[in-house]
KOLNU-181979 format. One line per field, with one value per residue: residue in one letter; x, y, z of N, C-alpha, C in turn. Coordinates in Angstrom, 3 decimals, padded with zeros to 6 digits. Example, Ala and Ser with C-alpha at 12.3 -4.5 7.8 and 13.67 -1.06 7.14 Angstrom:
BEGIN
resn = a:s
n_xx = 013.190:012.850
n_yy = -005.690:-002.250
n_zz = 007.800:007.080
ca_xx = 012.300:013.670
ca_yy = -004.500:-001.060
ca_zz = 007.800:007.140
c_xx = 013.200:012.900
c_yy = -003.300:000.030
c_zz = 007.800:007.870
//
This chain:
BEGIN
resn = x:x:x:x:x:x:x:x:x:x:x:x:x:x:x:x:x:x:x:x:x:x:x:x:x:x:x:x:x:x:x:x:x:x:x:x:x:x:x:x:x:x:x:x:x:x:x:x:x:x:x:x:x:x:x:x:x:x:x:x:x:x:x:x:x:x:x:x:x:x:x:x:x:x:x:x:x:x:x:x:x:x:x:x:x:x:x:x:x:x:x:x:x:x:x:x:x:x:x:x:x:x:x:x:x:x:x:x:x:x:x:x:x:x:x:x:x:x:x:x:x:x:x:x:x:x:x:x:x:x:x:x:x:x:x:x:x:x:x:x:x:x:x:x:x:x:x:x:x:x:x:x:x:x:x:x:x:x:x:x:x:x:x:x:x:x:x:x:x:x:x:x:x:x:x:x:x:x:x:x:x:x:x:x:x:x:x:x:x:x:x:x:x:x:x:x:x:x:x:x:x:x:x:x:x:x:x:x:x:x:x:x:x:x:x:x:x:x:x:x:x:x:x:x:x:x:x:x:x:x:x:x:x:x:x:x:x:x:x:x:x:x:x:x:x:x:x:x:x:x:x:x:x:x:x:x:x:x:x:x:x:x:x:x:x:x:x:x:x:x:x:x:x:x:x:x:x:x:x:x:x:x:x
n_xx = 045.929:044.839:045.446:047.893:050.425:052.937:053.820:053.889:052.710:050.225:047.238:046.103:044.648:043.191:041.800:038.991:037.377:038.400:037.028:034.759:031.963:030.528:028.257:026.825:023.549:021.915:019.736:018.129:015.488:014.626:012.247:010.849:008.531:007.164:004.612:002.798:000.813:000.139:-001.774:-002.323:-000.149:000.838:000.239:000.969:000.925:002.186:003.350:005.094:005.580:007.250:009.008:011.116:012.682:014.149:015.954:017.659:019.884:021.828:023.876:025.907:027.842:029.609:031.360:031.688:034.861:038.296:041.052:043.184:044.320:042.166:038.698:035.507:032.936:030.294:028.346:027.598:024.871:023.894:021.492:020.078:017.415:016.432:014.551:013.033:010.745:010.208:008.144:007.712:005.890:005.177:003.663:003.240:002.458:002.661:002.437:003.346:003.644:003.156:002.429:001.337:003.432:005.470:005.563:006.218:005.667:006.133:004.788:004.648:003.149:003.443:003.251:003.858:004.468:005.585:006.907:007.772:008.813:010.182:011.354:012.569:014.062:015.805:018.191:019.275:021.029:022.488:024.208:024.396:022.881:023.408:025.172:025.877:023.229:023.118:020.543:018.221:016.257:016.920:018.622:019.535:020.265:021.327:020.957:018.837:017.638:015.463:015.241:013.107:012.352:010.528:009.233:008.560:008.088:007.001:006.236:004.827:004.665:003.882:004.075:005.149:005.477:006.253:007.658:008.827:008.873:009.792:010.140:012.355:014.329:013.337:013.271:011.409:010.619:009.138:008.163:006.704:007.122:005.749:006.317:004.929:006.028:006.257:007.561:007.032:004.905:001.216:-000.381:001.848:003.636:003.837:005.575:006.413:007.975:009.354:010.553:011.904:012.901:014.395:015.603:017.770:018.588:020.524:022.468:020.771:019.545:021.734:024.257:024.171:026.009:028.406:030.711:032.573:030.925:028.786:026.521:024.900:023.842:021.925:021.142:019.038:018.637:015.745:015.295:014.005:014.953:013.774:014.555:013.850:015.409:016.309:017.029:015.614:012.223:009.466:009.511:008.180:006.843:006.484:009.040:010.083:011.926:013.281:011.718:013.957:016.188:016.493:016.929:015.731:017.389:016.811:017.111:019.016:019.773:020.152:017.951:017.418:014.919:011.843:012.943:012.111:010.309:011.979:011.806:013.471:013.243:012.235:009.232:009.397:007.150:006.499:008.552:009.663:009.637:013.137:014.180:015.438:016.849:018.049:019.965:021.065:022.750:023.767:026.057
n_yy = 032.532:032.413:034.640:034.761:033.829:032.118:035.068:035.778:037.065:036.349:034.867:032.171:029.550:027.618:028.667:029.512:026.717:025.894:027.039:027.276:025.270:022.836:020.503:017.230:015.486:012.371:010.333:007.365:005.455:002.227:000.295:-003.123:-005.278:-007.978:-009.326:-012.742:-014.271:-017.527:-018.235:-020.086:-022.773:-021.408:-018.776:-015.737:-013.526:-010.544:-008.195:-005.439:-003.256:-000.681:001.642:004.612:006.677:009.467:012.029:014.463:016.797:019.995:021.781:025.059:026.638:030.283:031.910:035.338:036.681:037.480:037.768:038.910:039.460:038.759:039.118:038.299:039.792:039.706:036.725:034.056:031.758:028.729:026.934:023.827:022.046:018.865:016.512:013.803:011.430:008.532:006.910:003.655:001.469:-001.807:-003.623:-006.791:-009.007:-012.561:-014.515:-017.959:-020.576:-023.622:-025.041:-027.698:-028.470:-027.581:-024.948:-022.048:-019.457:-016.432:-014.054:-011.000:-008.142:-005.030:-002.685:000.326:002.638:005.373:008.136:010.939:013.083:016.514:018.208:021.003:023.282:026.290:028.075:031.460:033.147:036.291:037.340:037.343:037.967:036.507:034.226:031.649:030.310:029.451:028.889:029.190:031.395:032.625:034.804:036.931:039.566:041.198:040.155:038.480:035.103:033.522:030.380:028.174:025.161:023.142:020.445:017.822:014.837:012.490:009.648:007.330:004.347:001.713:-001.392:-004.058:-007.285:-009.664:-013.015:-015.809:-018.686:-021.264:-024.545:-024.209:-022.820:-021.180:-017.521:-014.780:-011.726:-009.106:-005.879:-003.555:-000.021:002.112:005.745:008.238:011.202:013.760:016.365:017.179:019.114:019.046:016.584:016.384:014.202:011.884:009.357:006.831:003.464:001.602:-002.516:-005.147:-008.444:-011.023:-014.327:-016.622:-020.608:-021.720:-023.661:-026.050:-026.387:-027.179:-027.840:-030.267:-032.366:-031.441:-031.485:-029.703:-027.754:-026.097:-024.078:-021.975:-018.643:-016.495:-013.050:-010.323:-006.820:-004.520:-001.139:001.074:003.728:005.703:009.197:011.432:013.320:016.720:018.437:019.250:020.422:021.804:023.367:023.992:026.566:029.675:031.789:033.925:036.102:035.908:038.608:040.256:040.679:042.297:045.596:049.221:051.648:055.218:058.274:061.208:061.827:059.110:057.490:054.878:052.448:049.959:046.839:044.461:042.051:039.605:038.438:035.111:032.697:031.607:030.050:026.656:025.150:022.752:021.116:017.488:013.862:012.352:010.417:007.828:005.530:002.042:-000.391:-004.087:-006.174:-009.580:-013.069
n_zz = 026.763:024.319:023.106:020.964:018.761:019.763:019.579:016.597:013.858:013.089:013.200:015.951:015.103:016.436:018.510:017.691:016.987:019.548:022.005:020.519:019.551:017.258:016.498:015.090:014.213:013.314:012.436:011.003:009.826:008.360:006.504:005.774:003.980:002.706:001.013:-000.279:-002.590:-003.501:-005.974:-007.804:-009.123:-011.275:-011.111:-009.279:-006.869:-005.499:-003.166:-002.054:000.049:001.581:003.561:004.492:006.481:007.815:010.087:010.824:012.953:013.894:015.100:015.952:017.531:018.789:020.900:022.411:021.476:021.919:019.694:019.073:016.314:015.257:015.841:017.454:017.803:018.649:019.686:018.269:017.304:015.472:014.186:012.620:011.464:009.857:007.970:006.505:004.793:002.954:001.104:-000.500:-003.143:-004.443:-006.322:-007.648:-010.202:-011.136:-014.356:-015.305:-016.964:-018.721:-021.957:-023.963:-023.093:-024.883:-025.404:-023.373:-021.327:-019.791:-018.164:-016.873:-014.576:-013.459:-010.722:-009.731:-006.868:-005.884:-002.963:-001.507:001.174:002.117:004.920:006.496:008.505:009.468:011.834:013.198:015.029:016.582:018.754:022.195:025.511:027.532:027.463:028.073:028.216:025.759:023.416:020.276:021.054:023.194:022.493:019.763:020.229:018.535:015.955:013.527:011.914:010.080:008.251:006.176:004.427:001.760:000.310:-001.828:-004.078:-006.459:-007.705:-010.124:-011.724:-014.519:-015.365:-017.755:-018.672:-021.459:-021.749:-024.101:-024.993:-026.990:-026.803:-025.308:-027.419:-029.323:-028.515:-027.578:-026.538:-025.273:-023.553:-022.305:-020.471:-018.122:-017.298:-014.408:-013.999:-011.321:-012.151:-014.720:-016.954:-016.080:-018.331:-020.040:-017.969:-017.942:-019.974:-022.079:-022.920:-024.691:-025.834:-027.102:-027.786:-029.847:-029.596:-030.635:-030.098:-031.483:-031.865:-031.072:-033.424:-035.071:-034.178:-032.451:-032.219:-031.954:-029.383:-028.328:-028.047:-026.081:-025.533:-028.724:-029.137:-030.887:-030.618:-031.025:-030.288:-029.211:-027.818:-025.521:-023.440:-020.641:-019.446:-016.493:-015.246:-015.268:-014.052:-012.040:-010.657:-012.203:-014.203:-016.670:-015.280:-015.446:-013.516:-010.514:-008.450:-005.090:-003.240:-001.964:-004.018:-006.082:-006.100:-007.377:-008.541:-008.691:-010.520:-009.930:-007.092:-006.631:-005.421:-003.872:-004.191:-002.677:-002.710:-005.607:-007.318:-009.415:-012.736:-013.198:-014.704:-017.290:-018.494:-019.874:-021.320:-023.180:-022.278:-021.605:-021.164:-021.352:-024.329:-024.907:-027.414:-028.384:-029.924:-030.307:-031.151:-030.693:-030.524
ca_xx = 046.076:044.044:046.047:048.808:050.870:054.123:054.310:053.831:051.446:049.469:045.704:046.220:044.066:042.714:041.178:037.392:037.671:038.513:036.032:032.888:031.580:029.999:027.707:025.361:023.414:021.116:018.868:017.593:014.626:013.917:011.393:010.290:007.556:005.976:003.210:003.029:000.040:000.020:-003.174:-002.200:001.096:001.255:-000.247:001.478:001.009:003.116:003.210:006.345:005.783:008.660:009.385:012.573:012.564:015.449:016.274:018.883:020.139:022.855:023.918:026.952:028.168:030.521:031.217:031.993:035.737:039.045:042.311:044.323:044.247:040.523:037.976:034.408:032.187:029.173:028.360:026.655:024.554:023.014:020.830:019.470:016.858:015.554:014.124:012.545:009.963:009.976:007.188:007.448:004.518:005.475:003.013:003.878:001.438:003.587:002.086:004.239:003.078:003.343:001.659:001.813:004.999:006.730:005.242:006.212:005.013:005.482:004.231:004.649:003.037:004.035:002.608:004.975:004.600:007.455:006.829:008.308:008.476:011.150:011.065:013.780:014.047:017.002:017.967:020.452:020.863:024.201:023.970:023.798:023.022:023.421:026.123:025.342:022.015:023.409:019.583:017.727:015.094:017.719:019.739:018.470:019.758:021.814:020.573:018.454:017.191:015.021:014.519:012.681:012.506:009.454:009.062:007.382:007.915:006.093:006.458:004.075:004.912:003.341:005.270:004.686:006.745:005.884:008.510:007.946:009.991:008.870:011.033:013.720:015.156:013.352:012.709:010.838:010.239:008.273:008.046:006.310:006.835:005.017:006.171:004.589:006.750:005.390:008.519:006.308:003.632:-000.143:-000.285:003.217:004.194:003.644:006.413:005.956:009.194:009.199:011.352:011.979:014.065:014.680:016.723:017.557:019.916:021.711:023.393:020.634:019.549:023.011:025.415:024.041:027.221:029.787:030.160:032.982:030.017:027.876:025.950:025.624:022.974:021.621:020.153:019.035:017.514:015.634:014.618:013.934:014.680:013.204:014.859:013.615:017.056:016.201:017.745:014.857:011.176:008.505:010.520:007.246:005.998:007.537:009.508:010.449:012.795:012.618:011.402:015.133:017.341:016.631:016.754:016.353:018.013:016.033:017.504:020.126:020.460:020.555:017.248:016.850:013.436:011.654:013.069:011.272:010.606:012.203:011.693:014.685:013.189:010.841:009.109:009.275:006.278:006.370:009.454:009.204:010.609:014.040:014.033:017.396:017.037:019.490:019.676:022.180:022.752:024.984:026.538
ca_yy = 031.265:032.434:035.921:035.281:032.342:032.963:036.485:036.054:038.113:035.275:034.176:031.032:028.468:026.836:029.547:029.444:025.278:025.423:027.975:027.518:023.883:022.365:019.296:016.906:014.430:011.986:008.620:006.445:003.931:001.206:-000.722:-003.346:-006.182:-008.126:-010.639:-013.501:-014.891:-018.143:-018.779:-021.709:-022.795:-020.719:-017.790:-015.660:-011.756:-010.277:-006.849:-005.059:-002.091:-000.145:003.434:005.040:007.767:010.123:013.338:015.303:018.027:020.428:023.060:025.517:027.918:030.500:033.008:036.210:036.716:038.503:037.163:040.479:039.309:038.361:039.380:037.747:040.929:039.030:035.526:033.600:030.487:028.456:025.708:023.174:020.774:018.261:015.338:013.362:010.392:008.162:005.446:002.998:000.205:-002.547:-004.715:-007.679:-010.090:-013.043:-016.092:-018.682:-022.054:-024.113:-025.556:-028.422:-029.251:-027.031:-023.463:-021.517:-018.159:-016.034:-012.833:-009.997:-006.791:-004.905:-001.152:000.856:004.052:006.402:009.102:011.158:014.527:016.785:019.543:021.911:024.675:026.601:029.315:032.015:034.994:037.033:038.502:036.689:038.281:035.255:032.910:030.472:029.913:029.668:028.726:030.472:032.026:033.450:035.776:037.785:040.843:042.112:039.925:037.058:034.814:031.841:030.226:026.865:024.941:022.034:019.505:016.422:013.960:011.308:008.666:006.278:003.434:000.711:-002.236:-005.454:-007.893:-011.091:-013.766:-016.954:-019.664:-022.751:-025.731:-023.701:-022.937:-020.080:-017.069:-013.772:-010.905:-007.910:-005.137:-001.816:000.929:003.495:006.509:009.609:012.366:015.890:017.107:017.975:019.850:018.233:016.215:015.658:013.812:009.814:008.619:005.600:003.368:-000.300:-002.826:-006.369:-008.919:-012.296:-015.090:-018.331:-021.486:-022.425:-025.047:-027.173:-026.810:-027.270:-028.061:-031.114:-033.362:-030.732:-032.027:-028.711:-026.062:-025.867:-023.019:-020.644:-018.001:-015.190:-012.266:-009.192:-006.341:-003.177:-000.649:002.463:004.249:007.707:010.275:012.663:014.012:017.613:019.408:020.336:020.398:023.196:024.228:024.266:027.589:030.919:031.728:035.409:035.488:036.787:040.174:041.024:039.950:043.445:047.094:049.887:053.008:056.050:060.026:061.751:061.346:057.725:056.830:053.233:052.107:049.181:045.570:044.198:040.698:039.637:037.086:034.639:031.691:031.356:028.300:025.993:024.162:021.624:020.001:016.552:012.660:012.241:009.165:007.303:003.850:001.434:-001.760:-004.741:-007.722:-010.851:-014.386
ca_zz = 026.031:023.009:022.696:020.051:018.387:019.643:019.226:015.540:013.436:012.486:014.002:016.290:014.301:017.494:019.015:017.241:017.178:021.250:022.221:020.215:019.384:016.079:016.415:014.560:015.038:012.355:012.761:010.177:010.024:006.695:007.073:004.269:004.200:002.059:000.985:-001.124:-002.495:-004.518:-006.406:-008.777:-009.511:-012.374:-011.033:-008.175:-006.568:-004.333:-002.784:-001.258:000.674:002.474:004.138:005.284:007.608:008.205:010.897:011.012:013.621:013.437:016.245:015.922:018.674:018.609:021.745:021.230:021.812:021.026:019.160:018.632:014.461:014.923:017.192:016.771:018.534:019.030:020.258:017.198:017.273:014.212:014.479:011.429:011.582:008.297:008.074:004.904:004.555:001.442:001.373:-001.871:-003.072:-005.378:-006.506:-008.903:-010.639:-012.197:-015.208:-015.587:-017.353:-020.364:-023.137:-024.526:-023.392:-026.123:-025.427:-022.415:-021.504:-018.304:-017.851:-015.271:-014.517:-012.052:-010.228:-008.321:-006.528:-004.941:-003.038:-000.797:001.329:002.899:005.152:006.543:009.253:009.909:012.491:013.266:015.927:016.740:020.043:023.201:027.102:028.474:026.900:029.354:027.830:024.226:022.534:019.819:021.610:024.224:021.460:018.653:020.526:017.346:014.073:013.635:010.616:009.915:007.100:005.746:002.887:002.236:-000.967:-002.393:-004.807:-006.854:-009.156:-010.369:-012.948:-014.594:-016.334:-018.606:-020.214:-021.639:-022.356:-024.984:-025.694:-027.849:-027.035:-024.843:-028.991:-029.847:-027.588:-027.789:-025.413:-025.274:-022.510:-022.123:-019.060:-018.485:-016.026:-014.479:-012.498:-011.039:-012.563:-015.715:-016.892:-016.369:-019.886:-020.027:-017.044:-018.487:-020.784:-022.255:-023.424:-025.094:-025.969:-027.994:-028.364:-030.277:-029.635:-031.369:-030.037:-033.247:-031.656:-030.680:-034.916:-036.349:-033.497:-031.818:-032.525:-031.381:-028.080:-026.948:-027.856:-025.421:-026.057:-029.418:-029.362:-031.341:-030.084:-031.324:-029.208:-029.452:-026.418:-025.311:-021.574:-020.171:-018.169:-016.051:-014.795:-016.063:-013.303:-010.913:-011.119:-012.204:-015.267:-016.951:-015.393:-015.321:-011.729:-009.785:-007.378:-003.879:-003.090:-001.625:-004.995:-006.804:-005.324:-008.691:-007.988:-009.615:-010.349:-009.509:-005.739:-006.255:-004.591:-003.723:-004.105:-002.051:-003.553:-006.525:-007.713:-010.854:-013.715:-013.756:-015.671:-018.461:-018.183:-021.057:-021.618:-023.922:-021.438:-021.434:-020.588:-022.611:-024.901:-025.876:-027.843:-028.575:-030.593:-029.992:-031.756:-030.542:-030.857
c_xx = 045.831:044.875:046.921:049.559:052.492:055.178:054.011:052.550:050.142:048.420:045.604:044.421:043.106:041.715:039.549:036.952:037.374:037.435:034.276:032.952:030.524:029.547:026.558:024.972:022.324:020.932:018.106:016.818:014.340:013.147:010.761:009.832:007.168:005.212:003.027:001.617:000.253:-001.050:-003.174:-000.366:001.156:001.032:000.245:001.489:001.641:003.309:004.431:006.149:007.294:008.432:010.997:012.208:014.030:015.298:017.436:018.971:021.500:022.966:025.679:027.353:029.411:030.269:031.897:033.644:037.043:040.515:043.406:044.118:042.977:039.881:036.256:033.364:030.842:029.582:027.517:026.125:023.152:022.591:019.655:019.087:016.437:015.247:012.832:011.551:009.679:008.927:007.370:006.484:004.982:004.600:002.972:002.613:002.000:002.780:003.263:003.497:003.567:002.421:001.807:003.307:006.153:006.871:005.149:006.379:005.370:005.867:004.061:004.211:002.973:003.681:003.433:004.826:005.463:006.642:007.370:008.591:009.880:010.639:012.306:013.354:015.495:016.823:019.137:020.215:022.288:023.164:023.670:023.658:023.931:024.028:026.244:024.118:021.969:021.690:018.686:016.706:016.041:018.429:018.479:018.948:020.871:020.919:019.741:017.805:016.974:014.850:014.264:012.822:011.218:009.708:008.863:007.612:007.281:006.258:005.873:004.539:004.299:004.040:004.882:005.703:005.928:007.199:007.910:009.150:009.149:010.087:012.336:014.682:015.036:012.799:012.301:010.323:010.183:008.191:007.522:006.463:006.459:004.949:005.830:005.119:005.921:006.126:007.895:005.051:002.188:-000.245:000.823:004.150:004.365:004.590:006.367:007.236:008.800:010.427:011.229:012.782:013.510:015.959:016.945:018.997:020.380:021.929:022.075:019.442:020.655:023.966:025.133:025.433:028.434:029.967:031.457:032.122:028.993:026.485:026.112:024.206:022.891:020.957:020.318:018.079:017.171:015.063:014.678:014.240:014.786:014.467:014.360:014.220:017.060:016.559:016.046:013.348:010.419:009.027:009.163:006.716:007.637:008.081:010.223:011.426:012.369:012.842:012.900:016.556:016.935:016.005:016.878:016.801:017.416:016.757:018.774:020.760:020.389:019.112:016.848:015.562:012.821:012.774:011.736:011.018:010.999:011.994:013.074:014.621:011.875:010.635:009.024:008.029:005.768:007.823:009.020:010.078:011.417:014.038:015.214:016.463:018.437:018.929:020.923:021.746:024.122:024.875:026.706
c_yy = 031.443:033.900:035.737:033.553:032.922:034.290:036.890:036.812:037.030:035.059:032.727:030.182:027.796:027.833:029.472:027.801:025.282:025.937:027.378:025.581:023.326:020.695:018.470:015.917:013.841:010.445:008.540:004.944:003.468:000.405:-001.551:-004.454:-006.338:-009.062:-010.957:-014.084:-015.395:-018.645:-020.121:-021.377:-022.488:-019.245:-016.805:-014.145:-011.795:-008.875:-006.706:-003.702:-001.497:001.080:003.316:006.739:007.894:011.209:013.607:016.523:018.702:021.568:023.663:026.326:028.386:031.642:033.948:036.046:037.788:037.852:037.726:040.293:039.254:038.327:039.291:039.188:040.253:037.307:035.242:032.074:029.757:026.995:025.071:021.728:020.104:017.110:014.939:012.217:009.720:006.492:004.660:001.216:-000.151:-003.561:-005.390:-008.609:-011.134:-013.944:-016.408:-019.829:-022.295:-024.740:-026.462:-029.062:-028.184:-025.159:-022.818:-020.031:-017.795:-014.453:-012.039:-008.765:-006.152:-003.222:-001.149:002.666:004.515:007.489:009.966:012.771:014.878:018.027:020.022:022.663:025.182:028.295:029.805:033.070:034.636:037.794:037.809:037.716:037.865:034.116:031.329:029.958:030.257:028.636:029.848:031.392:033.021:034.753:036.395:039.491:041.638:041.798:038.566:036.732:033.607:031.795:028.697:026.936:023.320:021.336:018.216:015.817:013.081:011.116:007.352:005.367:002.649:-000.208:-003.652:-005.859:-009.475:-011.844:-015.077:-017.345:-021.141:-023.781:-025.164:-023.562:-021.500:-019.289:-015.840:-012.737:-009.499:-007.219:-003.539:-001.353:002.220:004.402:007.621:010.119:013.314:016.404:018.333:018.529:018.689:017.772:016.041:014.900:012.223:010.139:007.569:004.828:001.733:-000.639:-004.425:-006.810:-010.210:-012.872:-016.230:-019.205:-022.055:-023.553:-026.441:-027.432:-027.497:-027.886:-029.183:-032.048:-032.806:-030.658:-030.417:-027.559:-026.540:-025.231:-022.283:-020.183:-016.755:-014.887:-011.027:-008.373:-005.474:-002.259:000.295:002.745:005.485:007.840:011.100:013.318:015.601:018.860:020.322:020.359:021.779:023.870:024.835:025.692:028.433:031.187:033.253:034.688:036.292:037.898:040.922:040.930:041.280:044.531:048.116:051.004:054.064:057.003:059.906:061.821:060.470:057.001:055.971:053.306:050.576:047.752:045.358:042.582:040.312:038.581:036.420:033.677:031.508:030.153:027.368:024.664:022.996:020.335:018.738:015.005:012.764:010.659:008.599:005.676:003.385:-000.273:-002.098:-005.653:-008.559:-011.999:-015.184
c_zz = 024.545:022.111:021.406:020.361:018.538:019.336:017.643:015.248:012.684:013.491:014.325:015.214:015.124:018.320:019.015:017.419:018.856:021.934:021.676:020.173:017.638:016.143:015.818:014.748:013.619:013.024:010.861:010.734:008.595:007.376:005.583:004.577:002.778:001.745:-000.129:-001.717:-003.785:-005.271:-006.967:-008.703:-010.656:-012.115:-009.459:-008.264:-005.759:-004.233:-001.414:-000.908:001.319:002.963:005.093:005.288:007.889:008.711:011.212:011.681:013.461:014.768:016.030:016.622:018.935:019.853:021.108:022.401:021.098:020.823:018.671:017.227:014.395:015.569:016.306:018.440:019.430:018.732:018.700:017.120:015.863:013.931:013.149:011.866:010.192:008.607:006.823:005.240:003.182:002.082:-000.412:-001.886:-004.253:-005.521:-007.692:-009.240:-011.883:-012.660:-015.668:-016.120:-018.688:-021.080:-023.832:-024.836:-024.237:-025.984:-023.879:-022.603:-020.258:-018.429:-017.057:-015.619:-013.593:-011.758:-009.244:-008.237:-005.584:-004.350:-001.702:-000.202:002.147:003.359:006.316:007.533:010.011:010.968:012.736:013.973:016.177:017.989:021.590:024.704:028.103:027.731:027.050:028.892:025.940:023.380:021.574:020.605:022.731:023.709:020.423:019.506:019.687:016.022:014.534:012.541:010.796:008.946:007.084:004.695:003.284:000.836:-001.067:-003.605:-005.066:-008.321:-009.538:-011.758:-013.343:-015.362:-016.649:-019.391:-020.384:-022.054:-023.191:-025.281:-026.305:-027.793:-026.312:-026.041:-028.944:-028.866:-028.041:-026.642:-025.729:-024.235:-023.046:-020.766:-019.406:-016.817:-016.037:-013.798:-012.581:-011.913:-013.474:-015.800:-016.877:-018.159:-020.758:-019.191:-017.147:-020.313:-021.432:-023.212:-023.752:-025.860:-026.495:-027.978:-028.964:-030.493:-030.275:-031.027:-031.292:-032.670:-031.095:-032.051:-035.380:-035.763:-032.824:-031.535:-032.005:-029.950:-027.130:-027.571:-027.153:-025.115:-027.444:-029.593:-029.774:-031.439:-030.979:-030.585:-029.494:-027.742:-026.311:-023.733:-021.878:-019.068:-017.828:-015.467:-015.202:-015.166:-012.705:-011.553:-011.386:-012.990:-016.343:-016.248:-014.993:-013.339:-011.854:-008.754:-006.076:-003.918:-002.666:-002.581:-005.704:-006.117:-006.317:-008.098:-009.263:-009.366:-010.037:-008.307:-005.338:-005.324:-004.785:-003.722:-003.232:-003.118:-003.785:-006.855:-008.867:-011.611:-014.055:-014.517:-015.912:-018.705:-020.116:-020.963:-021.821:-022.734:-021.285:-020.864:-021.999:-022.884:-025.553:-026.508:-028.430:-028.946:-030.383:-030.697:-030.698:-030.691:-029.364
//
């Protein structure tokens, strides 16, 4: 069936597909809650927890076989597990009220933490006995290879803004955030970004009488935002690579020496949060 594609010199296509098998499998859980508490009617906390949970499996199996163009010698099976956990905490603390009728104020500050872990294990053997009992533990009787991988994130923030308006005319608003990643080095990992604006309705100085404007307001803004997008964490220290990425060859009859570890990146230090600002005006 598997021998040859009509006689041609070509490797039926179907062959590795029909034979072996390739399957995966993944779940997901979110979960999010949260709690309200009103103290005064001006005064209000609220806390939003969450977590999402994810696993992922992977299984690939190939027998060994022969295709006259392509013959797979050994049986090969390669099996990948991962699975992640992110938990995030939002807690808000809003003032709202007014003053005398003319002066309104409301105020938020708000704590949020991220954080989150992954971990990895992969496997691989060539060689089966027993085909019939295609699992890792059954093979390994030519080649076999595991490898993992583990990691952790975290991101803490803190954030404030005040708003002010006097008479719903004139308005004013202020904000600071302030974030820390691992990304960076201890004493560079908090950013700190702020921002301003002022607004003013013209039209309910100058325009009262113009009954098709509705609105005319002018704003002007200023602000800052961080990135920590810097392509990968731990740039801050120096990094080797693994013991099997360089082999030196010494003399004249070429003798290999054990593998070495090598220096592929020099850590940069001072690395830090990137800072863009940007000002707007409008009508």
């Amino acid at each position: 069936m598997f021998s040859n594609t009509l006689k041609s010199d070509r490797q039926n296509p179907l062959t590795a597909p029909s034979l072996g098998s390739n399957k995966s499998f993944g779940s997901s859980t979110s979960i999010s809650v949260y709690a309200q508490i009103d103290f005064t009617d001006w005064l209000m906390f609220k806390s939003t927890p969450s977590v999402d949970i994810y696993s992922s499996r992977s299984k690939a199996w190939l027998p060994k076989f022969d295709d006259i163009k392509k013959t797979n010698s050994v049986a090969r099976l390669d099996e990948q597990f991962f699975e992640s956990r992110t938990f995030n905490l939002e807690n808000q603390l809003l003032f709202k009220k007014s003053f005398r009728k003319v002066h309104n104020v409301q105020a938020t500050a708000v704590y949020q933490m991220r954080m989150s872990e992954y971990n990895g294990i992969s496997g691989t053997e060539n060689g089966f006995d027993f085909e019939q009992l295609n699992t890792l533990s059954n093979g390994g009787s030519v080649s076999s290879k595991i490898g993992g991988s583990s990691s952790q994130t975290r991101l803490l923030s803190y954030l404030g803004r005040v708003i002010y308006d006097y008479s719903g005319k004139y308005f004013a608003t202020a904000s600071m955030r302030s974030d820390g990643s691992y990304l960076f080095a201890p004493g560079m990992r908090r950013g700190e970004f702020y921002s301003g604006s002022l607004a003013w309705k013209v039209n309910e100085d100058f325009f009262k009488d113009v009954k098709q404007l509705d609105l005319m307001k002018v704003r002007i803004g200023w602000g800052q935002t961080g990135n920590s997008n810097i392509g990968g964490g731990f740039q801050y220290l120096d990094k080797i690579s693994d013991a099997s990425n360089f082999s030196p060859v010494f003399g004249d009859n070429q003798l290999t020496t054990r593998a070495m570890y090598t220096l592929y990146s020099i850590a940069s230090k001072t690395i830090q949060w990137e800072t863009a600002e940007m000002i707007n005006f409008g009508i």
